[in-house]
C-alpha positions in Angstrom: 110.0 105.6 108.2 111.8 109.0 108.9 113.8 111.1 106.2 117.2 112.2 106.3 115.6 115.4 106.9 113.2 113.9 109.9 109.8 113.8 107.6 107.9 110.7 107.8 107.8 109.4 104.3 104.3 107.9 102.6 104.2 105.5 100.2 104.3 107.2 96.6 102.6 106.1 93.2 105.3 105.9 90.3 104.2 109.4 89.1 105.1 110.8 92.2 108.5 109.2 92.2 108.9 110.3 88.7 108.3 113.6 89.7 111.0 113.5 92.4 112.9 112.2 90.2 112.6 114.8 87.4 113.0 117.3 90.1 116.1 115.4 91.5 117.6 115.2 87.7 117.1 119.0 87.3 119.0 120.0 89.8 122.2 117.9 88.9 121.6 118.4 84.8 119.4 117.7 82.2 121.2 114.9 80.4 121.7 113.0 83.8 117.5 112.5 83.0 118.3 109.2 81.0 120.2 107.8 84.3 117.6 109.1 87.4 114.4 107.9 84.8 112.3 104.5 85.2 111.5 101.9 82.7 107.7 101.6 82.4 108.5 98.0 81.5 110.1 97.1 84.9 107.2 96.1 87.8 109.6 97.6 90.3 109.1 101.1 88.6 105.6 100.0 88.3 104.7 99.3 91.6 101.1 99.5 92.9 101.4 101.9 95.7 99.2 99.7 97.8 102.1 97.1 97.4 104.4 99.2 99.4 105.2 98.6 103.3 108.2 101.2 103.9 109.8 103.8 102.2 112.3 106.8 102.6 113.4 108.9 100.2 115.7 106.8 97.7 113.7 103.2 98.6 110.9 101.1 99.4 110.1 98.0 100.6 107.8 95.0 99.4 106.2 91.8 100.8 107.8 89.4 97.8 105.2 88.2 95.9 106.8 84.6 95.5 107.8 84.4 99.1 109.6 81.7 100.0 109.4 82.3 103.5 106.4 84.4 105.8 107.4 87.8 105.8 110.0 87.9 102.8 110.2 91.1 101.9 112.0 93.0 99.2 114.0 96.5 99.7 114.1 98.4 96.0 115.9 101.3 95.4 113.5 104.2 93.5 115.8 104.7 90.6 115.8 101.9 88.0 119.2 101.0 87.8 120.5 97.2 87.0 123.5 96.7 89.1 123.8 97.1 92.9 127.2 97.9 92.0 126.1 101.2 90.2 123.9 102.4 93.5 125.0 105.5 94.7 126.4 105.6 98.4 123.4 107.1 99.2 121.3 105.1 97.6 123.0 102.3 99.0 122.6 104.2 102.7 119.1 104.5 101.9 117.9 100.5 100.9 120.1 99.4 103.9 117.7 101.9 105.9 115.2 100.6 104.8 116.0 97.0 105.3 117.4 97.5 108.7 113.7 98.9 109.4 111.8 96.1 107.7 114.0 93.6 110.2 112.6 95.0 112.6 109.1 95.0 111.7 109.4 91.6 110.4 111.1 90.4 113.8 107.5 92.0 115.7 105.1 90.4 113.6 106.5 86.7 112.4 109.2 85.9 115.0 112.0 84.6 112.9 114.9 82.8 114.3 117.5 84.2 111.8 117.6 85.5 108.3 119.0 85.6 104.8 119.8 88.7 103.2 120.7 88.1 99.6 121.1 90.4 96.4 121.3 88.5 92.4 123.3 90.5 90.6 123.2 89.4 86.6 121.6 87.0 85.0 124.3 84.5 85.7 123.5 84.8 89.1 119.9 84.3 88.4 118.9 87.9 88.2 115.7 88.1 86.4 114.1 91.7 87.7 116.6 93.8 86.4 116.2 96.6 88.9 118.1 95.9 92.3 116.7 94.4 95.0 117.8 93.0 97.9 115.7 90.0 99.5 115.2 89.7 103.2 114.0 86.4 103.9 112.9 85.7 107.2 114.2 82.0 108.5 112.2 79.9 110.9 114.5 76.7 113.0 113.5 73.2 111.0 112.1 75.4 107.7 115.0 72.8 106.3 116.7 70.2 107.3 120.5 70.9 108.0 120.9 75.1 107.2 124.6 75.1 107.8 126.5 76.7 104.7 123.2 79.1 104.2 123.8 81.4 100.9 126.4 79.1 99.9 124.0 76.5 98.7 123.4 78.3 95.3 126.2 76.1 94.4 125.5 73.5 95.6 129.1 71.2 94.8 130.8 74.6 96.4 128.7 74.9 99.2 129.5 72.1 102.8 132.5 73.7 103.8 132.5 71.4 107.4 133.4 68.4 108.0 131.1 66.4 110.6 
């Protein structure tokens, strides 16, 4: 996938995303390090490099390793930060790059009919990685039985909104 500045990016190991990162933090300030750093306790920040299907310079992508579809894939921003609601705009810019991209990849190698695009965002709404990440799942015609109301079923008593 191309750069902002037209470089084709490589997947990186974490110390080379630390290292951006530092450099990144240095050029704003030094106590902004705190905010730009990674958790070494998070698997995100973690991630085996060999793990990593796309990436530009503020994200990468995944193959989920719980799929629960062929081909669902997960777009993670490089800085470690909790809320989708704290991403930068470029950062945001950046992991919808990044899963615009993976569509299409996933659209040349599995065929999908449609797709759910879905981010948990807290623990209330089941949020259990607590480094953003937005899930493209890949949907296949019949994978259930009726998927009118899509997303909504997470509630399930909030979610047939039709009436037949």
């Amino acid at each position: 996938m191309a750069s902002a500045d037209g470089h084709r990016s490589q997947p990186f190991s974490t110390s080379q995303r630390l290292m951006r990162v530092r450099h990144r933090v240095r050029a704003f300030s030094d106590d902004v390090y705190v905010e730009w750093g990674m958790s070494l306790e998070c698997p995100f920040c973690t991630m085996e490099t060999r793990r990593i299907v796309a990436s530009n310079s503020m994200a990468f992508a995944i193959r989920d390793g719980y799929p629960v579809s062929p081909g669902h894939t997960l777009a993670i921003p490089n800085r470690h930060v909790g809320s989708f609601f704290d991403l930068s705009p470029q950062e945001h810019d950046a992991l919808f790059e990044v899963i615009r991209e993976q569509k299409r990849v996933l659209d040349r190698e599995f065929s999908p009919h449609a797709f759910n695009i879905g981010i948990n965002d807290g623990p209330a709404a089941g949020q259990t990685v607590f480094h953003v990440h937005v899930h493209l799942i890949p949907r296949y015609r019949g994978d259930v039985a009726d998927p009118r109301g899509g997303v909504r079923w997470v509630l399930p008593g909030a979610a047939r909104y039709w009436k037949d």
